[in-house]
Every structure is written in C-alpha cells, then in structure tokens.
C-alpha atoms as a printed R data frame, in Angstrom:
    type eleno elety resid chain resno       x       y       z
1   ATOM     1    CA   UNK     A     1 128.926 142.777 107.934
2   ATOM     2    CA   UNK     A     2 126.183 143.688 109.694
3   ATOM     3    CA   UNK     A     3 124.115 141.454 112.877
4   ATOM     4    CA   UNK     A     4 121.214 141.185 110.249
5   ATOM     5    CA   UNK     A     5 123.454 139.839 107.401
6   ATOM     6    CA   UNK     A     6 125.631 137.560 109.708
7   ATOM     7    CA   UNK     A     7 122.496 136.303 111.473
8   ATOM     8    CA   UNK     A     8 121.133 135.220 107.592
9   ATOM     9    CA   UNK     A     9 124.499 133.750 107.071
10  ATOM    10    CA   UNK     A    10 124.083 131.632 109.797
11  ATOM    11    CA   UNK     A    11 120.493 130.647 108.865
12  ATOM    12    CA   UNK     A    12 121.548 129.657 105.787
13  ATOM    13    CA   UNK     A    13 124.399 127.925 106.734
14  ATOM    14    CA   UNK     A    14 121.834 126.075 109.468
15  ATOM    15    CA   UNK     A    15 119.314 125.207 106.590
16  ATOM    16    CA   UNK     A    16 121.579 123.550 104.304
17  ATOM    17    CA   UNK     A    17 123.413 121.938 107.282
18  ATOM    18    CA   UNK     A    18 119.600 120.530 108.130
19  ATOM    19    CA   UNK     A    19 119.151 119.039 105.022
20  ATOM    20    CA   UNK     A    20 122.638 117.661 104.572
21  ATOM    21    CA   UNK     A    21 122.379 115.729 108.315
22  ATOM    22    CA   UNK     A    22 119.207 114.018 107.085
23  ATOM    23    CA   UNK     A    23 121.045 113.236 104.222
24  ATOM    24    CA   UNK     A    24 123.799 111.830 105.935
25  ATOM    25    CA   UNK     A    25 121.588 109.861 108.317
26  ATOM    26    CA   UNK     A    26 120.935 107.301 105.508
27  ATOM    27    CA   UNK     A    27 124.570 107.540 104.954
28  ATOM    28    CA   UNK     A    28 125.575 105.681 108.312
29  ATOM    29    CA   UNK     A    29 126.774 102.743 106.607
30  ATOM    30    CA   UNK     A    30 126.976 103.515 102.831
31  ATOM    31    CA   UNK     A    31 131.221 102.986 103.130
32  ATOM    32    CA   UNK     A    32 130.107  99.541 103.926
33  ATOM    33    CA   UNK     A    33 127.733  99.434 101.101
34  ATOM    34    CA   UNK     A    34 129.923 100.776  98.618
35  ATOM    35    CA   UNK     A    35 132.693  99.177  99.032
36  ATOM    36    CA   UNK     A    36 130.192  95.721  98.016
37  ATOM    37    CA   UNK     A    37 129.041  97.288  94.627
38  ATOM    38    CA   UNK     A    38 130.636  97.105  91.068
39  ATOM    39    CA   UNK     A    39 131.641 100.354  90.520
40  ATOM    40    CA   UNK     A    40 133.721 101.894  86.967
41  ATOM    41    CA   UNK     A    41 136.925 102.220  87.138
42  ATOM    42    CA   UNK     A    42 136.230 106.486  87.450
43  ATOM    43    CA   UNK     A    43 134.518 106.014  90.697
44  ATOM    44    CA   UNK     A    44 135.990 107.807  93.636
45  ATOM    45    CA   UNK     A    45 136.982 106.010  96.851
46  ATOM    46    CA   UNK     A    46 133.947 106.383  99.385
47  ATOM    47    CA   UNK     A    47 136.512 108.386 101.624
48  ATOM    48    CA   UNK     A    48 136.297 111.572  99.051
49  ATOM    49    CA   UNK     A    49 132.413 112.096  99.432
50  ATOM    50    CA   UNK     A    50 133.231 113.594 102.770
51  ATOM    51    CA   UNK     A    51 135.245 116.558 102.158
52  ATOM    52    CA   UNK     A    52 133.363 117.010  98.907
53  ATOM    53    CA   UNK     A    53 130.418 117.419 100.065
54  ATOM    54    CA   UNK     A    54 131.286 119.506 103.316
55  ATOM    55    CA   UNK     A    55 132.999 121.904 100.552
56  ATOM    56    CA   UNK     A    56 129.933 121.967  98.114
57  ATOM    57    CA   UNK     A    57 127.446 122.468 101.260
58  ATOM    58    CA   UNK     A    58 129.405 125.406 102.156
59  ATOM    59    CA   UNK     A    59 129.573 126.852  98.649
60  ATOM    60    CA   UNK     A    60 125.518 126.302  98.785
61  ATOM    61    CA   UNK     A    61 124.955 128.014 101.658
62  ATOM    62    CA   UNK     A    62 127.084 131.046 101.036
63  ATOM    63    CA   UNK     A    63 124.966 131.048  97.126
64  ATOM    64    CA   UNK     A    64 121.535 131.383  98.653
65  ATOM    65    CA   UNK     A    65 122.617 133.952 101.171
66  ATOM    66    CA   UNK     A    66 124.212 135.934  99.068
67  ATOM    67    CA   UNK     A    67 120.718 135.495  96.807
68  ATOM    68    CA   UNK     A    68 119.153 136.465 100.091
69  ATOM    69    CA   UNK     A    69 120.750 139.257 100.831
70  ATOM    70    CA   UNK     A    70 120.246 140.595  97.280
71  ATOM    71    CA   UNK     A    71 116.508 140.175  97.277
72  ATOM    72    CA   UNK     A    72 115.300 139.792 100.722
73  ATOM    73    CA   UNK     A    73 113.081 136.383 101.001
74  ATOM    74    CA   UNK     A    74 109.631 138.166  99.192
75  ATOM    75    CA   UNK     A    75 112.164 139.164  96.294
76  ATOM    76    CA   UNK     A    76 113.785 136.117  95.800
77  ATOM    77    CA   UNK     A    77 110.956 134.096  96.614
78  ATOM    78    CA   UNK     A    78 111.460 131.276  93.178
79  ATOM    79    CA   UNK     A    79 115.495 131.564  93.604
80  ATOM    80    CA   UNK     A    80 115.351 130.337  97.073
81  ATOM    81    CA   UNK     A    81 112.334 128.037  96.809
82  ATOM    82    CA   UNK     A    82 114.229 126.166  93.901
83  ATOM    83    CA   UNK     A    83 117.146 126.024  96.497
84  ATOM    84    CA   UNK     A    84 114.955 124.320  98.967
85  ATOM    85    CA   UNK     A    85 113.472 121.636  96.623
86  ATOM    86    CA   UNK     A    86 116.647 120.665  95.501
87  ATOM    87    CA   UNK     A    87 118.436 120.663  98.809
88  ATOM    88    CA   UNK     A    88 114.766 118.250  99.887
89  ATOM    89    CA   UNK     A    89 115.601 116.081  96.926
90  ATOM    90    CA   UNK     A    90 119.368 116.391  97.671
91  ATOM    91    CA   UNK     A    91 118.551 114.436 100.877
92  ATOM    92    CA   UNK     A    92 116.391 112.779  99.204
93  ATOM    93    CA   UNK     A    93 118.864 110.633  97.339
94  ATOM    94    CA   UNK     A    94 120.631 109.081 100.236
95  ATOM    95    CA   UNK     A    95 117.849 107.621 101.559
96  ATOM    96    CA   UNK     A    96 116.931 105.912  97.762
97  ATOM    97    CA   UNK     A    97 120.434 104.617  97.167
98  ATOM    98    CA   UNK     A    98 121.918 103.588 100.818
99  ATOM    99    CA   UNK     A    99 119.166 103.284 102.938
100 ATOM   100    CA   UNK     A   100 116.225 101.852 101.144
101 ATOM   101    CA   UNK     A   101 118.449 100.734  98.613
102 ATOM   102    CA   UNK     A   102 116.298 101.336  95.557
103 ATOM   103    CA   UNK     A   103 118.779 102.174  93.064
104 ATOM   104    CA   UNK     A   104 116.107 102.630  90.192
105 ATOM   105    CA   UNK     A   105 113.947 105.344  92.119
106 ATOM   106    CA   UNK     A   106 117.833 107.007  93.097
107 ATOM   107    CA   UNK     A   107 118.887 106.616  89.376
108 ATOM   108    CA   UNK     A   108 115.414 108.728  88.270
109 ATOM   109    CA   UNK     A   109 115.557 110.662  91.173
110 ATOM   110    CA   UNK     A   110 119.260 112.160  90.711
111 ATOM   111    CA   UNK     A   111 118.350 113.146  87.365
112 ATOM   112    CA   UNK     A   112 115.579 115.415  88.811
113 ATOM   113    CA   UNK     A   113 117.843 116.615  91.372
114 ATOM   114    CA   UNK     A   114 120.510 117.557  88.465
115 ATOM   115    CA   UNK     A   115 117.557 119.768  86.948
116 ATOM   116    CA   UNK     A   116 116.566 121.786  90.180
117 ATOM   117    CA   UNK     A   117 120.422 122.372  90.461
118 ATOM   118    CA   UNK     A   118 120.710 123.575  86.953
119 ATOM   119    CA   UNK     A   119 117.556 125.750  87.746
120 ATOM   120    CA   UNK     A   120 118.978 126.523  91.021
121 ATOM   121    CA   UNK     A   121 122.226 127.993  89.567
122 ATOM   122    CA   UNK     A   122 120.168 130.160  86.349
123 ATOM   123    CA   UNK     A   123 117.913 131.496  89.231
124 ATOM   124    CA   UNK     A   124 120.667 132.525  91.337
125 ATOM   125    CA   UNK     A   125 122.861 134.233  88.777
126 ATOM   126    CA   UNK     A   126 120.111 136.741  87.386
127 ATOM   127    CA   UNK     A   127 119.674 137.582  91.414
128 ATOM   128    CA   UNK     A   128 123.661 137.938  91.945
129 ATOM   129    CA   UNK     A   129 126.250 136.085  89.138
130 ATOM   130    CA   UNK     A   130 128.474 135.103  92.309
131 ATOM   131    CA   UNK     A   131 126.003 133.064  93.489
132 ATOM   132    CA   UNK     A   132 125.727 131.508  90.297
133 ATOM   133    CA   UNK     A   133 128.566 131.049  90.233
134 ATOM   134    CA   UNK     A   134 128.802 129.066  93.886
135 ATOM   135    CA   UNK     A   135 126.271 126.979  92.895
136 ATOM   136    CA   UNK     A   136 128.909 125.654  89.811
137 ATOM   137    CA   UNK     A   137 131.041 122.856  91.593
138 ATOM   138    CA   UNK     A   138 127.855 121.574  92.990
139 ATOM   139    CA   UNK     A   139 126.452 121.329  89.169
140 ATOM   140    CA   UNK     A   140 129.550 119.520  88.235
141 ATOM   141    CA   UNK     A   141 128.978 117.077  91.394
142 ATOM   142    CA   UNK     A   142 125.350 116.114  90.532
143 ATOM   143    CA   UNK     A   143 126.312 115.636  86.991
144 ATOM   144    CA   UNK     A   144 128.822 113.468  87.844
145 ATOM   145    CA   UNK     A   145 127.070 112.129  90.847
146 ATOM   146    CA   UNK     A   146 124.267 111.251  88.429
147 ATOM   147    CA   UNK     A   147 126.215 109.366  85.845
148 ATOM   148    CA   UNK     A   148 127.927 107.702  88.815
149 ATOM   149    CA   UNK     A   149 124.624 106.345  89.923
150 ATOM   150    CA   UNK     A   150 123.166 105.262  86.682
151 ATOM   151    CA   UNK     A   151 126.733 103.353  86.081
152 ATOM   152    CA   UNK     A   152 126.054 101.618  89.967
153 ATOM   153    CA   UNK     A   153 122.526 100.620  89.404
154 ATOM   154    CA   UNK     A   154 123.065  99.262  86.279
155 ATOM   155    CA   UNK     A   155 126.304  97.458  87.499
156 ATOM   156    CA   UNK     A   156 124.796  96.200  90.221
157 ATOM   157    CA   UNK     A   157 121.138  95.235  90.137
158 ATOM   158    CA   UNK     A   158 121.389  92.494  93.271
159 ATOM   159    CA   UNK     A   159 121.792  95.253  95.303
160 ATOM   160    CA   UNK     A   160 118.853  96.962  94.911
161 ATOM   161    CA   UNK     A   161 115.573  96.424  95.067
C-alpha cells in the first residue's frame, strides 16, 4: 500500500472514529439507562453494543476508503456524502435516545438513518461491490437497531419525553 492510500485509510478511519466519539458522548450513562427500560425479550445485554459497534465502525471505515480509493473524493462525491449524512445521523441517535431522552424523535430518526444506510451500501457497491458489501453487517444493525428502538419507546413511554 502506498503513503497516499495508507494516509486515506487513516483519514477514514479518523472520520468515522469522529463521529462515533460524539456518538458515544451521549452514551456515558446509557448502561444505566437501559438497564431501567422494558425491553423484549430479543434485546441484547447493554454490554454487546460495545464490541458491535467497534466491529461495524471498522467495517465502515474500511467501505468508504475503499470507495475512496476507487473514485478519488470528486468521483465519488454522492457515495461518500451519503456516508457522511448517515454517519451525522448515526451520532445523531445517541443523543435522541440516551441523552435527551426523546425516544419519539430517536424512533423517527433511526428509521431515516436505516435509509441513508441502505443508500449508503447501493452507492458504495456500484463504486466497488466490497464495499458494499462492508457496509452489510451495519445494514443488519440499523435494521435491527431500529426495530429495537421502536419496541423501547413504545415499551416505555415514562422514559421519554
């Protein structure tokens, strides 16, 4: 690999690190906050979320590189700017559900977010299938992530304002 190819691979890598951090600052306390809700019975224990997530950023980063490196940032201009909207409302969603707590807005929200990753993953496999391809698990996670949401904030409508 060349410097100019590692040094995108570690942009990349930086980026979605970025947006997962802010993300994860409205996390602080959401084991806390979890463990108080109603969840179903195919909820996963809030020690899981870790290691998913670190696993799915990864796979993200890796995706949009590889899109990068395809196309160059002119050429993959709408690949990568879908990537960056849903990585914004990505973020995004932590804030809604564990920080402000507004489990309606999160509910709405993570349905949007499941569209820009759907998008996300189309763009990216006409640029390179592989990256597509990345960009699967994370799919999966939303979709389940979104039903898991919907099922909380409908559980639990104390919680939230």
């Amino acid at each position: 690999m060349n410097r100019k190819h590692l040094t995108g691979l570690i942009v990349s890598l930086a980026l979605t690190s970025l947006a997962a951090a802010i993300g994860s600052r409205a996390s602080l306390r959401a084991p806390e906050f979890y463990a108080t809700l109603s969840r179903p019975e195919w909820a996963p224990p809030s020690w899981l979320f870790g290691p998913a997530w670190t696993l799915l950023y990864t796979l993200m980063a890796v995706a949009a590189w590889l899109v990068w490196r395809e196309r160059g940032l002119s050429g993959a201009r709408v690949a990568l700017g879908l990537y960056a909207v849903q990585l914004v409302l990505n973020a995004l969603w932590s804030w809604l559900f564990f920080a402000w707590r507004r489990g309606s807005l999160a509910g709405l929200e993570v349905v949007v977010l499941l569209v820009f990753v759907a998008l996300t993953l189309v763009a990216f496999r006409r640029v390179r299938p592989l990256a597509g391809a990345l960009m699967l698990p994370y799919l999966l996670w939303v979709a389940y992530a979104t039903a898991l949401t919907l099922s909380i904030v409908r559980r639990n409508p104390a919680a939230f304002l």
